[in-house]
C-alpha positions as CSV (number, residue, x, y, z in Angstrom):
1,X,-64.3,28.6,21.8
2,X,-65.1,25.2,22.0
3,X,-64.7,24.6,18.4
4,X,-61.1,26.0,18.5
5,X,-60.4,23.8,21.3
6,X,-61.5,21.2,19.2
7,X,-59.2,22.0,16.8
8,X,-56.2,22.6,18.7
9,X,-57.0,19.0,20.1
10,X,-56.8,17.5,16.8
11,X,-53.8,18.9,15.4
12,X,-51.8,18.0,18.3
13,X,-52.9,14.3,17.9
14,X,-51.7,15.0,14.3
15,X,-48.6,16.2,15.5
16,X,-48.2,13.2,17.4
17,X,-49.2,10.5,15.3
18,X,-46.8,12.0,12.7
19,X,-44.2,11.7,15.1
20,X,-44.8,8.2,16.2
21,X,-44.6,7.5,12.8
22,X,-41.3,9.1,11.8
23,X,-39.7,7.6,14.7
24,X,-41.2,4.1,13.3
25,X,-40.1,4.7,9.8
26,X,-36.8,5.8,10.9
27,X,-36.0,2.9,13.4
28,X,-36.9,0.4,10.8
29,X,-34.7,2.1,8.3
30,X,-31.7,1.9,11.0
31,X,-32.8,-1.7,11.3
32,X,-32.7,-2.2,7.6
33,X,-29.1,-0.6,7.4
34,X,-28.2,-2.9,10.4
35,X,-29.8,-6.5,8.6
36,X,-27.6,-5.4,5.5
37,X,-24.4,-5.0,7.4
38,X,-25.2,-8.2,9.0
39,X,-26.2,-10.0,6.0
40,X,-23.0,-8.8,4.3
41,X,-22.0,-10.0,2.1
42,X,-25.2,-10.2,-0.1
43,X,-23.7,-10.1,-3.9
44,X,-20.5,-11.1,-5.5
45,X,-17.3,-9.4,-4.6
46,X,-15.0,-7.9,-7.0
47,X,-11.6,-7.3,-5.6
48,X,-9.5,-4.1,-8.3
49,X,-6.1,-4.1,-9.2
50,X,-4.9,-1.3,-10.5
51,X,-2.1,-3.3,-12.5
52,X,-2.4,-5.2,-15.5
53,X,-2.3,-9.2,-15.5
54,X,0.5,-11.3,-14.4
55,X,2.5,-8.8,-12.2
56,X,3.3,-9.0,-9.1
57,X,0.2,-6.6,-7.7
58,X,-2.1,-9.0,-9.8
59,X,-0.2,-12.7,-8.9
60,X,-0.7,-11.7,-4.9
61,X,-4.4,-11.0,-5.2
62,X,-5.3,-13.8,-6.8
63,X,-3.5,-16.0,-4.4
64,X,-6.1,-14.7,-1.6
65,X,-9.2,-14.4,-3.7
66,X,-10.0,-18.2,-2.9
67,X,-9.3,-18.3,0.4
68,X,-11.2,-15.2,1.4
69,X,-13.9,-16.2,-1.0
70,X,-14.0,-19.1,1.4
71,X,-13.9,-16.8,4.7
72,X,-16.9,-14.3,3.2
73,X,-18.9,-17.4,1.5
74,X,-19.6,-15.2,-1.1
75,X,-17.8,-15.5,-5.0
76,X,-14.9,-12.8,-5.9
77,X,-13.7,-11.5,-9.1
78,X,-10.3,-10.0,-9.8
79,X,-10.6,-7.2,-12.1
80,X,-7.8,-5.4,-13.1
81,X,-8.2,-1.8,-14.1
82,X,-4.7,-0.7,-14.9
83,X,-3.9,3.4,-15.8
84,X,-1.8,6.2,-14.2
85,X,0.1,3.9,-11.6
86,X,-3.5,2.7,-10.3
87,X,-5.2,5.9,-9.7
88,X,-8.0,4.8,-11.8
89,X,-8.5,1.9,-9.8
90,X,-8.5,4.1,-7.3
91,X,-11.0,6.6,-8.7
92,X,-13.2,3.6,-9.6
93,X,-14.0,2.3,-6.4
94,X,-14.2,5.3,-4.9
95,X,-17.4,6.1,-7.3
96,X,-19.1,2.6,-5.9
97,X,-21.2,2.1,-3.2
98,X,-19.6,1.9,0.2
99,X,-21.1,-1.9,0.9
100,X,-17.9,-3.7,1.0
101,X,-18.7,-5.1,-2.3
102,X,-16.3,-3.7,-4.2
103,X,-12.8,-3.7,-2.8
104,X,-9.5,-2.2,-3.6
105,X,-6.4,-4.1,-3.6
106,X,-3.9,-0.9,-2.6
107,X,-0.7,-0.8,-3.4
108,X,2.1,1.7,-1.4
109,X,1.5,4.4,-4.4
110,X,-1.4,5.9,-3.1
111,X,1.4,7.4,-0.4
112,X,2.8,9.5,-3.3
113,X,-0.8,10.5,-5.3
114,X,-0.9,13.8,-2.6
115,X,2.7,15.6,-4.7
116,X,2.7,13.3,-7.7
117,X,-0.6,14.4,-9.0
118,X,-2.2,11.7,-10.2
119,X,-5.5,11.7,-8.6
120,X,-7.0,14.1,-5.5
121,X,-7.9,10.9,-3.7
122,X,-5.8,10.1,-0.7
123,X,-5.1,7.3,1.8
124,X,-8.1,9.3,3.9
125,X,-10.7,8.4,1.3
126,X,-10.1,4.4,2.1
127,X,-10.5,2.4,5.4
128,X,-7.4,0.2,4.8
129,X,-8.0,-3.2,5.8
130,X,-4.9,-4.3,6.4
131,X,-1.2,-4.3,5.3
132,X,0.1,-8.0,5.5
133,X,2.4,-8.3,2.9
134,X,5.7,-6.0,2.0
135,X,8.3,-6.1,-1.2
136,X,11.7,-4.8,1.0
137,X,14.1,-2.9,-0.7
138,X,17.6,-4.1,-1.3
139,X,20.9,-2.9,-2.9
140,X,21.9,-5.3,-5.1
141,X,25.4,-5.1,-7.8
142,X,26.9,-7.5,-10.4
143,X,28.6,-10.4,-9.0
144,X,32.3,-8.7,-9.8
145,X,31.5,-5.2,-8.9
146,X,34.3,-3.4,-6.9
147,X,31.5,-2.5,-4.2
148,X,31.3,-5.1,-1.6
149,X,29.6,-3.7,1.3
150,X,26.9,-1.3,2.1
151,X,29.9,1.2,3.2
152,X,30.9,0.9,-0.5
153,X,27.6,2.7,-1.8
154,X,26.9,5.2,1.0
155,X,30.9,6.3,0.2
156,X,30.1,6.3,-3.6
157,X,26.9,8.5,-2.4
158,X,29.3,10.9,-1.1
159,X,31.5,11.3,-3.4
160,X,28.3,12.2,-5.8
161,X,29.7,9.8,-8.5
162,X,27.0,7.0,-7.9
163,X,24.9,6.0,-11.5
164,X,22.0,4.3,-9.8
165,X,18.9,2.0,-11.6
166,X,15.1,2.1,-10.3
167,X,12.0,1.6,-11.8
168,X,10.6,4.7,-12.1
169,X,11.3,8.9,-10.1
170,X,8.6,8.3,-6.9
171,X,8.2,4.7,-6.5
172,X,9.9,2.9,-3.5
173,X,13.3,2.4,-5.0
174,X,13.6,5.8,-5.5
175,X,12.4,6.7,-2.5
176,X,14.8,4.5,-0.8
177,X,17.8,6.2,-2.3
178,X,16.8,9.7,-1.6
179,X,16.0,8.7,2.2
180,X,19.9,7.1,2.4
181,X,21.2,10.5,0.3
182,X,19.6,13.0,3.0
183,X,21.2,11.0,5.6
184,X,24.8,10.5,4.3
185,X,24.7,13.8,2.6
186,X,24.9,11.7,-0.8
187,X,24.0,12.4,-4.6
188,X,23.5,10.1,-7.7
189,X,22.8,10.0,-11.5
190,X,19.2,8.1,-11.1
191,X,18.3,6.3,-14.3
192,X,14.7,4.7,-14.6
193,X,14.3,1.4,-16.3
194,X,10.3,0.9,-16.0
195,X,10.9,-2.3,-13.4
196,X,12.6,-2.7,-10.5
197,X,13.5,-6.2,-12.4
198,X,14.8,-4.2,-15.2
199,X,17.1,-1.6,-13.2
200,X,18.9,-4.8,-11.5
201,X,19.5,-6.8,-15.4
202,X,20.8,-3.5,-15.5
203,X,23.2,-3.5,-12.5
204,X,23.7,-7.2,-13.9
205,X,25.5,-5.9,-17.2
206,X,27.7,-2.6,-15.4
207,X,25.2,-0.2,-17.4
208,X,24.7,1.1,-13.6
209,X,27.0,0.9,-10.2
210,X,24.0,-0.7,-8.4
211,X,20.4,-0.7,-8.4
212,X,17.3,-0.7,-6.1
213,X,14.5,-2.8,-6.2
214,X,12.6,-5.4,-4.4
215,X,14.2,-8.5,-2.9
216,X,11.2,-10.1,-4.3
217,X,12.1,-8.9,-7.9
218,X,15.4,-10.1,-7.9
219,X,15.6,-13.3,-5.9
220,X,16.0,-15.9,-9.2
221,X,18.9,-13.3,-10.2
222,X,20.2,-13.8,-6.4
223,X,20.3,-17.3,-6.3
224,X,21.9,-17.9,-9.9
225,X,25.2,-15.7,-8.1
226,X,24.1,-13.0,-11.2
227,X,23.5,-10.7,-8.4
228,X,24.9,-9.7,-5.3
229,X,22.7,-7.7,-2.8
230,X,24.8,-5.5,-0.4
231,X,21.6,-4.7,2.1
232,X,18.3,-4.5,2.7
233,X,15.8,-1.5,3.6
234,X,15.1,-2.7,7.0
235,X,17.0,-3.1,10.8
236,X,17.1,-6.8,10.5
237,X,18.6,-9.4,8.2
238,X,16.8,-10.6,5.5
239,X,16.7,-14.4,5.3
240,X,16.0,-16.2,1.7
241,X,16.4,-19.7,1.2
242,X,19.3,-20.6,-0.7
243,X,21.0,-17.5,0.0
244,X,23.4,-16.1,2.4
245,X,21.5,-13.7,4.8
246,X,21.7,-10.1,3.7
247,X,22.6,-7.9,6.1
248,X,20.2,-4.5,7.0
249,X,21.5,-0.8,6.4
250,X,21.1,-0.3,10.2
251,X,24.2,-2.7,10.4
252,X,25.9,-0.2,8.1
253,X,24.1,3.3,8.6
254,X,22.5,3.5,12.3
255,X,20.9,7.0,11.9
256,X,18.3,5.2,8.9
257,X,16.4,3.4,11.9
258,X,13.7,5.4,11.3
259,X,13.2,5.0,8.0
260,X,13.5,1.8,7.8
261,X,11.5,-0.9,6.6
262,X,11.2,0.6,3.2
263,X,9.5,-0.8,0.2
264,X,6.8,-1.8,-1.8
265,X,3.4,-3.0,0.2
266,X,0.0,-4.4,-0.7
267,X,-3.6,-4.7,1.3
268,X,-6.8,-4.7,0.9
269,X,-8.7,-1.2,0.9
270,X,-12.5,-0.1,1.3
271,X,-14.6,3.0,0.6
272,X,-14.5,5.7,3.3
273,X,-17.8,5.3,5.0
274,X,-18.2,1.5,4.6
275,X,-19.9,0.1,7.7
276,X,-17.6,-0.9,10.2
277,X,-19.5,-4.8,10.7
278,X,-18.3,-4.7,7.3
279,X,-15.0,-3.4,7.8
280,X,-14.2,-6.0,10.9
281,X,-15.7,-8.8,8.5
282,X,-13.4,-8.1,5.6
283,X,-10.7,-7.5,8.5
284,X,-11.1,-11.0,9.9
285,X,-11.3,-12.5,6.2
286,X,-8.4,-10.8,5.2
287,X,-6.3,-11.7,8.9
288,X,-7.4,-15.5,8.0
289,X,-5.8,-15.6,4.9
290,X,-2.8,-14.2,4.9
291,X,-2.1,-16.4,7.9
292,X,-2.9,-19.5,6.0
293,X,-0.2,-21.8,4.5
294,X,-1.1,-21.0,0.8
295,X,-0.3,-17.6,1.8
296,X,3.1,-18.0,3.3
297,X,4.0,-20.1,1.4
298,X,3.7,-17.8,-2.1
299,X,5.6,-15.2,0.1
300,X,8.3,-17.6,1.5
301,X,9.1,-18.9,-2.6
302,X,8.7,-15.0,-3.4
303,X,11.1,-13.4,-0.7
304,X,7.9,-11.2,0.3
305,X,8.1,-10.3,3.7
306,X,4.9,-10.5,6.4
307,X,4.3,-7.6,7.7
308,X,3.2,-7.4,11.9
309,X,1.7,-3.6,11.3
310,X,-1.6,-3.1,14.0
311,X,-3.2,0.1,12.9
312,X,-2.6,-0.2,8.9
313,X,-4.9,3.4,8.4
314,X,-2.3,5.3,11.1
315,X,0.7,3.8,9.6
316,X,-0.4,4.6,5.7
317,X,-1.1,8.5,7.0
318,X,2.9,8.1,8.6
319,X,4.3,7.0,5.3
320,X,2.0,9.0,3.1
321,X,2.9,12.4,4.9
322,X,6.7,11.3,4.9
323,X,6.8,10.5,1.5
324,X,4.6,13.2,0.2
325,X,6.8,15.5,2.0
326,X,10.3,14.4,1.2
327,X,9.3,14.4,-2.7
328,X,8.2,17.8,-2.6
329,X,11.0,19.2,-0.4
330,X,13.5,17.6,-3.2
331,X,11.8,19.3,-5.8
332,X,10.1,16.1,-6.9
333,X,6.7,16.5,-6.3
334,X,4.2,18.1,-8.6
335,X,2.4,20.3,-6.2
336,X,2.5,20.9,-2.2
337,X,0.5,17.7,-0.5
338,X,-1.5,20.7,1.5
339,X,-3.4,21.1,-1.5
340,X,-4.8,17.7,-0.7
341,X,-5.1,18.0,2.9
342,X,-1.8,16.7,3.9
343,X,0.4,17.9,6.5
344,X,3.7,18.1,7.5
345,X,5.1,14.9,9.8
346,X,5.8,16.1,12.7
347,X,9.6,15.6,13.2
C-alpha cells in the first residue's frame, strides 16, 4: 500500500513539473513572438510589383521606398515580378513568411482576380495597409470632336452607336463604361488598345469616339489642347494645373453617385496573418509617407489624386464584390466569384 502511495505521489509531481514547464516554454515562446514583432523590422524589406519597370505601378513605389525606408530604419528593395496582370506577384508573397518583410505593392486588380481567373487569391488573403493614392477615370475626345459634354457620350450610349478605347476588357476603364451603360441603359463597340495611354492617342486620331483612361495617363495630351476630357469618374471636379477644371459625371448623370470615384488605385499590402504591431508599424510608415511633400508633389505633377479612405481592407471587399459581380452578371467574368468565397453586395 505504501509503495503505491509512493508512486502515485511521484507521478503527480511529474505531472506537475511537466506542466510548469510547458507553461514556461510556452510563455517564453509567446514572448519570443512578441520581441520579434517589436524588434520588427529585423532584415531588409523587399516591397513587389507586379508590373514591369518604368510604369506607372513601378514609378509610384519607388517614389516611397526612400522615405519609408527612412520611417522603418531598415533598407528596401523594389522588385518587380511582372506576369498575368500581377497575380504572380501576388502568389509570391503570399508563399513568404508573414513577418512584414516582404510586402506587396497592390494595385486595384486584385478586385477582379475572384471572376477573371487569374489566381484563387483574393483581397481576403492580404491585410491592406492602406490605399493613398488613386488614377481617376475621365472621358476624354480629340480636340474637334462633335461631343462636347458628358450629355454628348451618355446620348451616344443610348443610341448604342458609341466605338469606345480602353486598355484592356476588366480593367478600370472598362469598368467605368459598363457602370455608366447599366445606368443610362447604354451600349458600345469597346476596342482594347493594351494602355489607357494608348486608347486616348487613339481617341487623339478619330480611330474611336472617345476613350477612358486615367487622368493621370493623359494629362501631357491635356495640356498640349490634343485632348479634351468631358468628365471625370468622381462627384467633384477634377482640378490640374494648367487646365480648365473638368467637370464630374455627377454634374451630368446624378444616379452614378454611387459609383463614383472610379479608377485605378495603389497601396501597400501584407500577408494575412502578419502581426498586427507589424501591421500598425508599416501602417504608420506608409501614413508618413504619403503625407510628405515628395509624395504630393509626384501626385500633384502626375494628376494622381490622394485618396481620404479609413478602413482600406472594408472598402477593397466593397469594390471587389461590386466588380466581381457586375463582370460576371455581363457575361464577362470567367467563373462565379462564389467559387472564391465572394458574395453578392448587398444592394
Amino acid at each position: 500500500m505504501k509503495l503505491k502511495m509512493m508512486f502515485l505521489i511521484l507521478f503527480s509531481v511529474v505531472l506537475i513539473l511537466s506542466a510548469c514547464a510547458g507553461n514556461q516554454s510556452n510563455q517564453k515562446a509567446s514572448g519570443n513572438s512578441k520581441e520579434a514583432d517589436n524588434n520588427y523590422p529585423s532584415q531588409p524589406i523587399e516591397i513587389i510589383v507586379g508590373f514591369g519597370e518604368g510604369g506607372g505601378t513601378d514609378t509610384m513605389a519607388r517614389t516611397l521606398q526612400p522615405i519609408l525606408q527612412k520611417e522603418l530604419g531598415e533598407s528596401i528593395a523594389v522588385r518587380n515580378m511582372p506576369g498575368a496582370s500581377s497575380a504572380l506577384a501576388l502568389e509570391y508573397v503570399n508563399e513568404q513568411e508573414s513577418d512584414g518583410h516582404t510586402i506587396l505593392f497592390q494595385t486595384d486588380l486584385v478586385r477582379v482576380f475572384p471572376t477573371m481567373g487569374m489566381t484563387d487569391l483574393t483581397y481576403k488573403d492580404f491585410e491592406q495597409i492602406g490605399i493613398g493614392a488613386m488614377g481617376i477615370a475621365n472621358f476624354t475626345v480629340k480636340d474637334n470632336s462633335s461631343l462636347k459634354t458628358f450629355d454628348d457620350v451618355v446620348q451616344l450610349l443610348k443610341d448604342g452607336n458609341a466605338k469606345v478605347g480602353v486598355a484592356a476588357i476588366g480593367d478600370p476603364w472598362h469598368l467605368t463604361l459598363e457602370i455608366v451603360n447599366s445606368v443610362v441603359g447604354g451600349d458600345a463597340e469597346i476596342i482594347t488598345y493594351d494602355s489607357g495611354s494608348n486608347a486616348a492617342m487613339a481617341a487623339m486620331k478619330g480611330e474611336v469616339d472617345f476613350s477612358i483612361s486615367g487622368v493621370n495617363e493623359v494629362v501631357d495630351l491635356l495640356r498640349a489642347g490634343d485632348l479634351r476630357s468631358l468628365a471625370v469618374m468622381d462627384n467633384k471636379a477634377f482640378e490640374v494645373d494648367g487646365l480648365e477644371s473638368i467637370p464630374p459625371v455627377t454634374e451630368f448623370v446624378s444616379d452614378l453617385e454611387k459609383y463614383v470615384p472610379e479608377g485605378t488605385w495603389w497601396g501597400p499590402a501584407v500577408k494575412r496573418g502578419t502581426p498586427e504591431e507589424i501591421v500598425t508599424k508599416i501602417r504608420e510608415a506608409y501614413n508618413k509617407a504619403i503625407s510628405s511633400d515628395e509624395f504630393k508633389e509626384f501626385t500633384k505633377k502626375r494628376a494622381i489624386v490622394l485618396t481620404d479612405i479609413e478602413d482600406s481592407q472594408e472598402y477593397t471587399k466593397q469594390i471587389t464584390e461590386k466588380t466581381s459581380w457586375l463582370l460576371w452578371d455581363i457575361g464577362v467574368g470567367k467563373r462565379s466569384p462564389e467559387e472564391v468565397g465572394i458574395s453578392r453586395p448587398k444592394e
